[in-house]
N, C-alpha and C positions, 0 to 999 in steps of 0.2 A: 821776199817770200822765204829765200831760205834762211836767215838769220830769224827770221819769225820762229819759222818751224823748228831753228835750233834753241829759243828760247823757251820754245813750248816742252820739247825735247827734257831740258836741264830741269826745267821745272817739276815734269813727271819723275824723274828721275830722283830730285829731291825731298820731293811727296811720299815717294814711295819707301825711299832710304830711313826717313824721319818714321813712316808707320813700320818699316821693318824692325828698325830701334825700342821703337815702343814697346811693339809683341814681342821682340827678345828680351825685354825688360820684364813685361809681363810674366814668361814663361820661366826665368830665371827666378822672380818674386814667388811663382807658384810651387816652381821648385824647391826653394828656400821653405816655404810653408810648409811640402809635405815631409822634406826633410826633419824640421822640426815636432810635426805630429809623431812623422814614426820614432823619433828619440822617443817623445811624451810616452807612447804607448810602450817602447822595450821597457821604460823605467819603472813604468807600473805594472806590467807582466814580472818584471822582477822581482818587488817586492812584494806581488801576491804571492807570487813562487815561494821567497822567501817566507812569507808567513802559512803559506800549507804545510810546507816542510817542517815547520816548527810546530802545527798542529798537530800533525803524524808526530811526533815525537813525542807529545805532548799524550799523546791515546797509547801510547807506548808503555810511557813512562810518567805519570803525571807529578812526581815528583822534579821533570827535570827542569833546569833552569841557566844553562849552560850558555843557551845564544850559540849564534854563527857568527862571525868575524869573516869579512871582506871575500866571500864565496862569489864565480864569476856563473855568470851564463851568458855564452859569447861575447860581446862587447860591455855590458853591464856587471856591476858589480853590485851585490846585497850585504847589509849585513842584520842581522836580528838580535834584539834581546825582549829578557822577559820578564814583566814588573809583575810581582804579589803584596800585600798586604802590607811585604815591612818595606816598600820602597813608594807606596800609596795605600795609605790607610784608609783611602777612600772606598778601596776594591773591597774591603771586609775579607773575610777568610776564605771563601770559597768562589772568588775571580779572579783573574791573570789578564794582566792585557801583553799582545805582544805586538811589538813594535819593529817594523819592518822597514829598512829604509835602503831604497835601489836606486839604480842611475849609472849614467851614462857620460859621456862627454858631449852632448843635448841638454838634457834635462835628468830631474830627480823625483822621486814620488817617494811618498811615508804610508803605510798602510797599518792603522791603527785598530787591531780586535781586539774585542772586548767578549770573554767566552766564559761561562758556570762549568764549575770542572767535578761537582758532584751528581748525583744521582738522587730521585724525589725520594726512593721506598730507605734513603740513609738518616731520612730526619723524620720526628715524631709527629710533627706538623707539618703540613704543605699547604698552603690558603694563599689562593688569588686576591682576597680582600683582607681585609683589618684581624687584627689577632691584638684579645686586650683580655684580664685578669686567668692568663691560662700560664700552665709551668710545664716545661716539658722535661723530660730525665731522661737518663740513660738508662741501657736494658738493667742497670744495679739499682735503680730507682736515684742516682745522685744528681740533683737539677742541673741543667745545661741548657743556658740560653741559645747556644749556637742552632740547637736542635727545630729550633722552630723558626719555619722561611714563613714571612706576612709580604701581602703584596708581592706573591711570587712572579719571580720573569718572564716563567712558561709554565704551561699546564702540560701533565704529561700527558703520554698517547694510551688511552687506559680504555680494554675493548667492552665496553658497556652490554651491548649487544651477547658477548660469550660468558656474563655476568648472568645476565637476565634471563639467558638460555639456560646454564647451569641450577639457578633458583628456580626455573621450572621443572627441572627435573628431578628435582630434591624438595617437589611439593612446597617451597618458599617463596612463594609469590603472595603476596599481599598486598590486598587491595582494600580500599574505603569500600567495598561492596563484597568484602568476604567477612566471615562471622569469625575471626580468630582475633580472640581479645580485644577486637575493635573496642575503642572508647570515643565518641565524637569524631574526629577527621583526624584522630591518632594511634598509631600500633601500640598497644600493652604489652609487652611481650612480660611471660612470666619468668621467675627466677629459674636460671639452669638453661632455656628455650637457647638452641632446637633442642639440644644433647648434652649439653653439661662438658662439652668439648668443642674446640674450635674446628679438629674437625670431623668431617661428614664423613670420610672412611680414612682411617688411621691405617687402616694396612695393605694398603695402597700404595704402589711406589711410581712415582711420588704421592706422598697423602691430600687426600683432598679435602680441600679449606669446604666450610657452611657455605654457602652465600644465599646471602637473604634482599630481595628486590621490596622496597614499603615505597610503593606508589600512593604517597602523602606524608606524616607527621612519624617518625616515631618517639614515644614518650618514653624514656625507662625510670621507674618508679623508684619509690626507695629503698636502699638495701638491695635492691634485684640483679645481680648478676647474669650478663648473657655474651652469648658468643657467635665467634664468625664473622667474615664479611657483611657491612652491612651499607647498601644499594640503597640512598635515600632521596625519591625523587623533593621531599621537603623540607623538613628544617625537622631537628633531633632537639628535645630535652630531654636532657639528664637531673636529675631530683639528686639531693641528697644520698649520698653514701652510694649513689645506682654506681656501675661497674660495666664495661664493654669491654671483654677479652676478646681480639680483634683488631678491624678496622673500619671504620665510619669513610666511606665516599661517596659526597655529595656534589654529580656531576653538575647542579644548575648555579648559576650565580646568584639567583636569589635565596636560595639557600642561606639556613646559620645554624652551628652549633651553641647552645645557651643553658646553662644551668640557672636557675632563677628559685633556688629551695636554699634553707637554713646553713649548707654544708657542701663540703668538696664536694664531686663526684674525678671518676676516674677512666680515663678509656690505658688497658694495656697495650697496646700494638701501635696503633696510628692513628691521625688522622688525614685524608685529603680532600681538599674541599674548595670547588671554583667561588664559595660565600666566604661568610666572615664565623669567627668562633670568638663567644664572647662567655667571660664565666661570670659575667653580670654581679660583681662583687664578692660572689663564691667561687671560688677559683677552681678550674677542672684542671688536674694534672695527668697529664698526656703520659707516661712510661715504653720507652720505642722498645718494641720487641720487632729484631731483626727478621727472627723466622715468621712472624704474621706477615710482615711487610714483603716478604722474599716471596712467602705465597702468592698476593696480590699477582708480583711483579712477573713468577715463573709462568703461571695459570693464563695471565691477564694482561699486561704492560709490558711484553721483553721484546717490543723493538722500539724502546728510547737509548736515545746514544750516550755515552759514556761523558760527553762535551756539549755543550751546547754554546755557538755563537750569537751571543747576546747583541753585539755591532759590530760594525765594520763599517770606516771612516777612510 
């Protein structure tokens, strides 16, 4: 009996030894895991760090290009640079990617952005869709491809709503059910319309732009010069020799700007538009005028940021 019980004894005792072994094995394995997680995560806290840092510098100073070299945050260490154009021609002229690489004595992580470092009211064109027989220039009238974005990244944040408001107040609301030059399901507007000035009170500090809301088509005919913002819930032709001192925005995607007559036509100021702008063999030349565009943006659009991040990998 008692050598029974002491074999029962050794036995318990060996059962228990062998599961104590295991669960410390276990708990050592679990420990090994989160040890390695929290590395994972300091290295990637890192080099996000790393890459805000470099963003803020970047909103600073957008010329800069300087990088960080081997900067710590407690146990981790970053370092960042910053590729343009001549180091990936792939970025075009107005993206930067920056490259952020942290880590640990764990692990390491690369944090890859990819950010637009201009602003829309800088270029003559901004179109979410296709842009084909259109030329854009600079405020000297001298052509410059750079100036027109096709297939834009982002739309900006543009208050429709204090547009719409404004051309109510300014008697510019136009509608397919009001008698002001209507032609078919398109605005006429005549040459000079509203004022023979873009804008609506000139001595006003600051002056305030036209804005004209045409919930449907506007047409501008030939030869006819017109001004102001102009609000187009439909699609714009421009005819021969027509003229827009201004800026044409067209918040719907189906929207298009189209010339389809014998000859150029011309807009001065801008255009922005979630459609496509096509000069259908007659080519419309777009000329950026700063101050129409600044209008827009003060009146209308001043809280788009200075950067915008296009990825993050």
């Amino acid at each position: 009996m008692g050598k029974g019980l002491l074999i029962v004894i050794v036995g318990f005792a060996a059962s228990f030894g062998i599961l104590a072994q295991g669960k410390n094995r276990r708990y050592v394995e679990s420990v090994d895991r989160m040890v390695d997680r929290f590395g994972s995560y300091a290295a990637m806290n890192a080099s996000a760090s790393g890459a805000y840092m470099a963003l803020n510098q970047l909103y600073l100073d957008p010329t800069w290009r300087a990088g960080f070299a081997s900067l710590t945050i407690g146990d981790n260490i970053f370092s960042v640079s910053v590729q343009d154009q001549d180091d990936d021609a792939a970025l075009g002229p107005y993206k930067l990617r920056i490259l952020s690489n942290g880590g640990n004595a764990d692990a390491a992580n690369l944090a890859d952005v990819t950010i637009f470092t201009r602003q829309f009211q800088e270029f003559a064109v901004w179109a979410k869709d296709t842009v084909q027989s259109v030329t854009s220039q600079d405020s000297l009238g001298n052509p410059n491809a750079d100036l027109t974005i096709k297939d834009a990244p982002f739309m900006p944040k543009i208050d429709k709503t204090g547009l719409v408001s404004d051309a109510s107040d300014q008697s510019h609301l136009v509608g397919l059910d009001l008698d002001i030059d209507i032609g078919g399901t398109h605005f006429h507007p005549s040459s000079g319309f509203p004022n023979n000035t873009f804008y609506y009170d000139s001595t006003a500090s600051p002056k305030v732009p036209n804005v004209i809301h045409v919930n449907g088509d506007l047409h501008i005919r030939d030869d006819r010069v017109v001004y102001g913002i102009y609000v187009v819930e439909g699609d714009v032709l421009l005819n021969e020799n027509a003229e827009v001192r201004g800026v044409l925005y067209l918040p719907n995607p189906s929207s298009r700007v189209y010339n389809r007559e014998n000859a150029s036509s011309q807009v001065w100021g801008g255009i922005v538009t979630w459609g496509e702008v096509d000069g259908d063999g007659y080519p419309i030349y777009v000329r950026h005028r700063p101050q129409f565009m600044q209008a827009l943006v003060s009146n209308y659009a001043s809280n788009n940021p200075p950067l915008r991040v296009l990825s993050w990998k």
